[in-house]
C-alpha positions as CSV (number, residue, x, y, z in Angstrom):
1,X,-2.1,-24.3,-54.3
2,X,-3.3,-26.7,-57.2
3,X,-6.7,-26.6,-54.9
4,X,-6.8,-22.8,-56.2
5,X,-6.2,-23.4,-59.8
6,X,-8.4,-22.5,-62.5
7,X,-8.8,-24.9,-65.1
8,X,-9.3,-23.3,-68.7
9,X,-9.7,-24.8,-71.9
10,X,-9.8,-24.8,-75.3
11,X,-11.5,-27.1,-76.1
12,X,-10.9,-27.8,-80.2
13,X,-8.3,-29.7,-82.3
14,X,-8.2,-31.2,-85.3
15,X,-9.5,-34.2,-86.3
16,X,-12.5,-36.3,-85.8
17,X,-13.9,-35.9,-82.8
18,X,-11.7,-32.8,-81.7
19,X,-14.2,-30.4,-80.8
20,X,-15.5,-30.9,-77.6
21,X,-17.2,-27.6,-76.6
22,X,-19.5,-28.4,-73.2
23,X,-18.0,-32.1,-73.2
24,X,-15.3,-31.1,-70.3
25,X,-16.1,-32.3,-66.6
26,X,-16.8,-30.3,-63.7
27,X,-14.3,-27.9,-62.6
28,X,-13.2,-27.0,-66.1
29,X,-14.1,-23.8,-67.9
30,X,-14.1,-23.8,-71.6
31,X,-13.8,-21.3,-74.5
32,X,-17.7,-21.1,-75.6
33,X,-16.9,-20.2,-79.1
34,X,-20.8,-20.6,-80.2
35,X,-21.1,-17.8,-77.8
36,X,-18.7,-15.8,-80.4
37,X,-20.4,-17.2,-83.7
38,X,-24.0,-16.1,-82.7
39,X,-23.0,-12.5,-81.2
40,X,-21.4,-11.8,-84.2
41,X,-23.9,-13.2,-86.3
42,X,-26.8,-11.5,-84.3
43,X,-25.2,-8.0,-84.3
44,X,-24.3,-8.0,-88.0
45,X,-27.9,-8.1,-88.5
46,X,-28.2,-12.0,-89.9
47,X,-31.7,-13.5,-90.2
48,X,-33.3,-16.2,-87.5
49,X,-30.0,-15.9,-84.4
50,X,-33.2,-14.9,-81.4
51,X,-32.7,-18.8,-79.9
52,X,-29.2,-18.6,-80.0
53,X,-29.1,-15.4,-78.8
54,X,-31.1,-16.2,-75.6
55,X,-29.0,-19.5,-75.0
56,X,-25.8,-17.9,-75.3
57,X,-27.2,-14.8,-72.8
58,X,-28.0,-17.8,-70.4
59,X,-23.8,-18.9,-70.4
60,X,-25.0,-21.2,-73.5
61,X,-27.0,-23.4,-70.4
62,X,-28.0,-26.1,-73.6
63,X,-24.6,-27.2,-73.5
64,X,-22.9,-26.5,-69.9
65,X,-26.3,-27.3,-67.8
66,X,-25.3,-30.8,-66.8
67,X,-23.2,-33.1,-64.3
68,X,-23.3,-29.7,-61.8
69,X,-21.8,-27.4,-63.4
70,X,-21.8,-24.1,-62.8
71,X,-22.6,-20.7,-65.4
72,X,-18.9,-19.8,-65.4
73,X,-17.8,-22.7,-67.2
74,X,-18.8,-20.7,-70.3
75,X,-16.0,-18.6,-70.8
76,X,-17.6,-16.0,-73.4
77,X,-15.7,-13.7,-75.6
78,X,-16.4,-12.0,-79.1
79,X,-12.7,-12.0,-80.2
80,X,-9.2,-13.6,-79.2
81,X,-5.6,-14.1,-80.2
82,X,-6.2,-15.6,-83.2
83,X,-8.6,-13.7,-85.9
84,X,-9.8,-10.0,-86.1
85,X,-9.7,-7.8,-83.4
86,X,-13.0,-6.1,-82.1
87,X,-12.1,-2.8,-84.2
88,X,-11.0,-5.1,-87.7
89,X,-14.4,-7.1,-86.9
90,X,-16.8,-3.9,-87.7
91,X,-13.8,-2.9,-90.1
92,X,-13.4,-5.7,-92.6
93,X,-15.2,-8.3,-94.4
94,X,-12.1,-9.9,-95.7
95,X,-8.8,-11.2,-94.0
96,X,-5.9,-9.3,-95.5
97,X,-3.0,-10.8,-94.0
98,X,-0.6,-10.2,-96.8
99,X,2.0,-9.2,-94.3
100,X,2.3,-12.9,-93.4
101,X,4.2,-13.7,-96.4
102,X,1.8,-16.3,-97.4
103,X,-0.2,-15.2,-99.9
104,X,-3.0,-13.8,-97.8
105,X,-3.6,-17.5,-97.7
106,X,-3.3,-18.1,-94.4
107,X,-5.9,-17.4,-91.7
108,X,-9.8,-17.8,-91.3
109,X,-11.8,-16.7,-94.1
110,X,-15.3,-17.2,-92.6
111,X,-15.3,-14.3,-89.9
112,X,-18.8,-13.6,-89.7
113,X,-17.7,-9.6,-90.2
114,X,-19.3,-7.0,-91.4
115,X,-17.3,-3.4,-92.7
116,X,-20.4,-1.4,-92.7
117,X,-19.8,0.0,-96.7
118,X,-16.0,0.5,-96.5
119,X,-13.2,-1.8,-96.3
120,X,-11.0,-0.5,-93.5
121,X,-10.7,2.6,-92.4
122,X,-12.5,5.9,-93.6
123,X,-13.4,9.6,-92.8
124,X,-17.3,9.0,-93.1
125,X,-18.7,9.8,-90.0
126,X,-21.9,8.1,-90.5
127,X,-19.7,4.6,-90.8
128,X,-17.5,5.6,-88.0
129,X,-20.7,6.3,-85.3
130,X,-22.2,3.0,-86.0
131,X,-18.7,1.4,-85.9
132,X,-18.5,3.0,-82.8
133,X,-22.2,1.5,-81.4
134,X,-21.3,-1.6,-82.8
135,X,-18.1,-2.4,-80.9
136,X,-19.8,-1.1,-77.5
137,X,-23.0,-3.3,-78.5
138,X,-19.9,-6.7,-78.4
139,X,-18.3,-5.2,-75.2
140,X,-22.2,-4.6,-73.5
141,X,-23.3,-8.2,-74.6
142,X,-20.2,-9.8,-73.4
143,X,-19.9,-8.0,-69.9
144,X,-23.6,-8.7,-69.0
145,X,-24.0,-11.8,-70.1
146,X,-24.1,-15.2,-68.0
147,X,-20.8,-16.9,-67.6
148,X,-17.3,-15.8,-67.9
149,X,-16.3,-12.9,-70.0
150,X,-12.6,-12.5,-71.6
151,X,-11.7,-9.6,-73.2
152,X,-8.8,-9.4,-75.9
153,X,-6.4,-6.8,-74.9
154,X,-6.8,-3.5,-76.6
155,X,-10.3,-4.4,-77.7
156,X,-11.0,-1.3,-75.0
157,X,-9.5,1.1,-77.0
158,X,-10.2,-0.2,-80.5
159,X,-6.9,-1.4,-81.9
160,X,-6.7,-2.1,-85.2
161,X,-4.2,-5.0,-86.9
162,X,-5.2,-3.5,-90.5
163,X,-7.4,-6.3,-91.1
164,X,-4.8,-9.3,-90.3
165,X,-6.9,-12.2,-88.7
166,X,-3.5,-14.6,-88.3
167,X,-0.6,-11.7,-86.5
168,X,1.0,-14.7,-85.3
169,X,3.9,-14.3,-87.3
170,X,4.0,-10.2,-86.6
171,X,6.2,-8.6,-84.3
172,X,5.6,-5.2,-85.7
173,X,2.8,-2.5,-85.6
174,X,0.4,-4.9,-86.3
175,X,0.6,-6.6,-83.4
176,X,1.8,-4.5,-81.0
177,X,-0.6,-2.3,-78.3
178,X,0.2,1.0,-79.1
179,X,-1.1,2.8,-75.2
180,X,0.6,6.1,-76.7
181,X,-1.9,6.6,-80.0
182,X,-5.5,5.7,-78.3
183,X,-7.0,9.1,-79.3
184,X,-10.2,10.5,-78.5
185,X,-12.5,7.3,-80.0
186,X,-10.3,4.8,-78.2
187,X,-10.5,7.0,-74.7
188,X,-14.4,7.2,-75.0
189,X,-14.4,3.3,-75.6
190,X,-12.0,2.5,-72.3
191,X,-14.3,4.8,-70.2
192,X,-17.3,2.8,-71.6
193,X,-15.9,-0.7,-70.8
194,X,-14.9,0.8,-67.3
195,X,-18.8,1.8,-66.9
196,X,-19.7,-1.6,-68.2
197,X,-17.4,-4.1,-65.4
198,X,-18.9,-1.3,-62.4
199,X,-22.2,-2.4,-63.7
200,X,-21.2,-6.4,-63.7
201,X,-19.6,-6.3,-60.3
202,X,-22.5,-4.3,-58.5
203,X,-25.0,-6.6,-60.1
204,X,-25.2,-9.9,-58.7
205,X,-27.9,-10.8,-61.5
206,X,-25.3,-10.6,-63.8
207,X,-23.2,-13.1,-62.4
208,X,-25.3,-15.7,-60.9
209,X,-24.3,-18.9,-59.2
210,X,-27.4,-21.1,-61.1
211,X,-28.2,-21.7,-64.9
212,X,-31.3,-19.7,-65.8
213,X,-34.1,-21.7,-66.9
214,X,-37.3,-19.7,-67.4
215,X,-38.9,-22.2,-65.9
216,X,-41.5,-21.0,-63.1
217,X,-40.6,-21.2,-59.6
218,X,-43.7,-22.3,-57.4
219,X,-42.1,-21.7,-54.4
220,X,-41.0,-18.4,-55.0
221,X,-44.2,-17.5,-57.3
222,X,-41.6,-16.3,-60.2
223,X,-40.1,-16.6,-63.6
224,X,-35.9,-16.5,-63.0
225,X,-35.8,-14.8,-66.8
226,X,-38.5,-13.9,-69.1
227,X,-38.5,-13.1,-72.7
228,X,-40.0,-10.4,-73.9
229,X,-41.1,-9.0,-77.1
230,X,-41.1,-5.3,-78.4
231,X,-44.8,-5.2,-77.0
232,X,-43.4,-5.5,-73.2
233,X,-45.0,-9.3,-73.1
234,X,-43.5,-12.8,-73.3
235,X,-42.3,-14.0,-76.8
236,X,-44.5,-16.3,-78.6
237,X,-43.6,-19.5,-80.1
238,X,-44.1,-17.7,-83.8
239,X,-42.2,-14.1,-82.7
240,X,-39.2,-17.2,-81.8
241,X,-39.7,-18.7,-85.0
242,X,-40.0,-15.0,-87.0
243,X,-36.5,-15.2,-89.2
244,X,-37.4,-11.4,-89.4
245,X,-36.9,-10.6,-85.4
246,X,-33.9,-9.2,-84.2
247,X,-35.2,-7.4,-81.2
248,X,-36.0,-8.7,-77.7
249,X,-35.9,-8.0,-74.4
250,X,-34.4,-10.4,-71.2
251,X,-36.0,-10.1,-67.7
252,X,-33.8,-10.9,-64.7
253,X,-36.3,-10.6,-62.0
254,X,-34.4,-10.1,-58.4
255,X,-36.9,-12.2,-56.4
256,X,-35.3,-15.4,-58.2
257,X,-32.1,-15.7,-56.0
258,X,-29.3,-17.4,-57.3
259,X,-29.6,-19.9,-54.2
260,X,-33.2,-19.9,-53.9
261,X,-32.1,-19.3,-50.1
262,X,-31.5,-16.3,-49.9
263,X,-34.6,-13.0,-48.6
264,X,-36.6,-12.5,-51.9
265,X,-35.7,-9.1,-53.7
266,X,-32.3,-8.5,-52.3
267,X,-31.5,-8.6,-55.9
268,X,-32.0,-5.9,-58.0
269,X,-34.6,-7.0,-61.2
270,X,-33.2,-5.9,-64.9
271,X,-34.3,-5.9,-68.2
272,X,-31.8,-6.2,-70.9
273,X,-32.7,-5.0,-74.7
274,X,-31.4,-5.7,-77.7
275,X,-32.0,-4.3,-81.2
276,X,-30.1,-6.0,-84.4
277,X,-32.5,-4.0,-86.7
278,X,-31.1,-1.3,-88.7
279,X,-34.1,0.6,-87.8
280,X,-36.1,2.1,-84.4
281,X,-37.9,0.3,-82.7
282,X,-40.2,1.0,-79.8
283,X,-40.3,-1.3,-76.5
284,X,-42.6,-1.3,-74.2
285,X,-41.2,-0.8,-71.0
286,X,-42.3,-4.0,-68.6
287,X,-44.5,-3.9,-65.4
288,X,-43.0,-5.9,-62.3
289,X,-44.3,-6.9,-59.0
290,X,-42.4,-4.5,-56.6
291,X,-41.1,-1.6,-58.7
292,X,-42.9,1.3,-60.0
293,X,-40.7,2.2,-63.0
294,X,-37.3,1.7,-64.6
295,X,-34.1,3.2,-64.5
296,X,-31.5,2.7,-67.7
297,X,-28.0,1.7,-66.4
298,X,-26.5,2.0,-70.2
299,X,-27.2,2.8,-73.3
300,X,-25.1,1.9,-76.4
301,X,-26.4,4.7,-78.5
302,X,-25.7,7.3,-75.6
303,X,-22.8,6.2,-73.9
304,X,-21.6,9.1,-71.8
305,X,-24.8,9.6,-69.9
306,X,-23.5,10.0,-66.3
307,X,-26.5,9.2,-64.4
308,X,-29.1,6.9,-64.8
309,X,-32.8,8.2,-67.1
310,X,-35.8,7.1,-65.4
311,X,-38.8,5.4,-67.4
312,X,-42.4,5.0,-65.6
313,X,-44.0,1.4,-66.7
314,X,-45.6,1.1,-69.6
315,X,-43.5,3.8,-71.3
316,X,-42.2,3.2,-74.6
317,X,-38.9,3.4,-75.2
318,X,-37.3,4.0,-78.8
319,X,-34.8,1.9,-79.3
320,X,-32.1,3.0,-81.8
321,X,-31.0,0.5,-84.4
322,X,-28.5,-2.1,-83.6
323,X,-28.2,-1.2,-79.7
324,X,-28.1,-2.4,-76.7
325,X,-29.7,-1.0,-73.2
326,X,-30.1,-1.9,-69.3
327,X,-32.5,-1.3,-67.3
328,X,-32.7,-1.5,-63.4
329,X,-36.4,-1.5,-61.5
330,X,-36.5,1.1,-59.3
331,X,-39.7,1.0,-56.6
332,X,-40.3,-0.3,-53.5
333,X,-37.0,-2.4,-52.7
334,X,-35.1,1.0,-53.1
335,X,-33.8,3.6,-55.4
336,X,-31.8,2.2,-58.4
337,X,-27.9,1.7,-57.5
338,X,-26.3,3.1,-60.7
339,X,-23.4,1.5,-62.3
């Protein structure tokens, strides 16, 4: 039985020398709360994130590639039991936890949040839509990302705890999962998390058994994952260095097996783009050995398409601001598999 158990921590206390994020031995999965920091950063639009962005997309590999371990040891998440939920996050830019009985003293004040012009709730529906796109753009990045996600309960459905980051004392509305007042929002979101695990458990890219590296594989004759640039080509040192850049794109090509074992292109090559600008911008859609085009799995901006758009390389795809896509190559190793 205790061979079976899974071994999760978090791994922070007080004190000197109490936070020990990556420091945990084999076998053990931690929190990965830089994983948290830099998503949130990154999505609320902050200046300079694109290298932590790509480290935390790679299960945060500067910090957990060592002593053998394994990608799920980064146990990724956006929110958890203590601070905002995913729906206060886009909501607030304060803590009000004046319900506590302390003062509204109590509780993180840094939450890297962002309200979008209005504290708490409001009829605008401009503010509302990109509310909306933002909390799908958390849920996208955590479900296809390296490493472990965990998902606060009711984050699906967009529950609100009126801006309390510290419920702990709460047994009330606040805290409570109300499954009888989702509405139509809330629906919408649970049916876009639901398309978002089908897409993580039919992709094994998604879930690999081996860090990601970028680093060329002569054997194989390929790049595990490439960065990419709005242009469709690898980033350059000064595009990584551009405090202005908050678009990229991430390349999981399928002929780098997890194993290294395995018959090349069993696995299905995607691209992965992300847009933190508040504005459009147009991404040149890659060319890959062994496809002829590209098929988009998801789409942040339209999230009830029900079947997959296909995109011929070289195409040019506008990317809405602050969204997130998928692509899947489709070509010679078969027609797409859609999530």
């Amino acid at each position: 039985m205790l061979s079976q158990v899974k071994l999760i921590a978090e791994p922070w206390d007080l004190g000197p020398g109490g936070y020990q994020v990556g420091h945990f031995t084999p076998g053990w999965a931690e929190w990965n709360d830089r994983f948290r920091d830099t998503m949130r950063a990154y999505w609320k639009g902050d200046a300079g994130k694109l290298p932590d962005l790509a480290a935390r997309l790679t299960a945060t590999g500067d910090l957990f590639n060592k002593r053998g371990r394994k990608p799920w040891a980064s146990v990724n998440f956006i929110t958890a039991h203590d601070g905002f939920t995913l729906n206060d996050l886009v909501s607030y830019n304060e803590k009000h936890n004046e319900a506590n009985g302390e003062g509204n003293r109590d509780g993180r004040a840094d939450n890297l949040s962002w309200n979008h012009g209005v504290e708490g709730p409001t009829d605008d529906p401009n503010i509302r839509a990109l509310r909306l796109r933002q909390m799908r753009n958390f849920l996208a990045t955590l479900l296809l990302a390296q490493g472990t996600p965990m998902l606060l309960a009711g984050d699906e459905f967009a529950r609100t705890q009126r801006g309390n980051n510290n419920a702990y004392a709460q047994d009330s509305e606040i805290s409570w999962l109300d499954w009888q007042g989702i509405g139509t929002d809330g629906a919408a979101l649970i049916e876009f998390t639901r398309a978002l695990i089908r897409i993580r458990k039919t992709q094994p890219m998604l879930r690999r058994g081996r860090f990601l590296t970028g680093a060329y594989n002569e054997e194989l004759g390929v790049r595990d994952v490439t960065w990419l640039g709005p242009s469709g080509i690898p980033m350059t040192i000064e595009q990584w260095n551009d405090a202005n850049g908050r678009c990229l794109g991430m390349l999981l090509d399928g002929r780098a097996q997890p194993t290294g074992i395995r018959q090349r292109g069993s696995d299905r090559t995607l691209l992965l783009v992300l847009n933190a600008h508040y504005d459009m911008v147009k991404f040149k859609l890659p060319e890959v050995v062994g496809g002829s085009g590209w098929s988009c799995l998801a789409d942040t901006n339209q999230p009830l398409q029900t079947a997959p758009r296909d995109f011929a390389f070289g195409a040019e795809y506008e990317v809405t601001g602050r969204s997130l896509l998928l692509f899947e190559m489709s070509g010679a190793g078969g027609s797409p598999v859609s999530g």
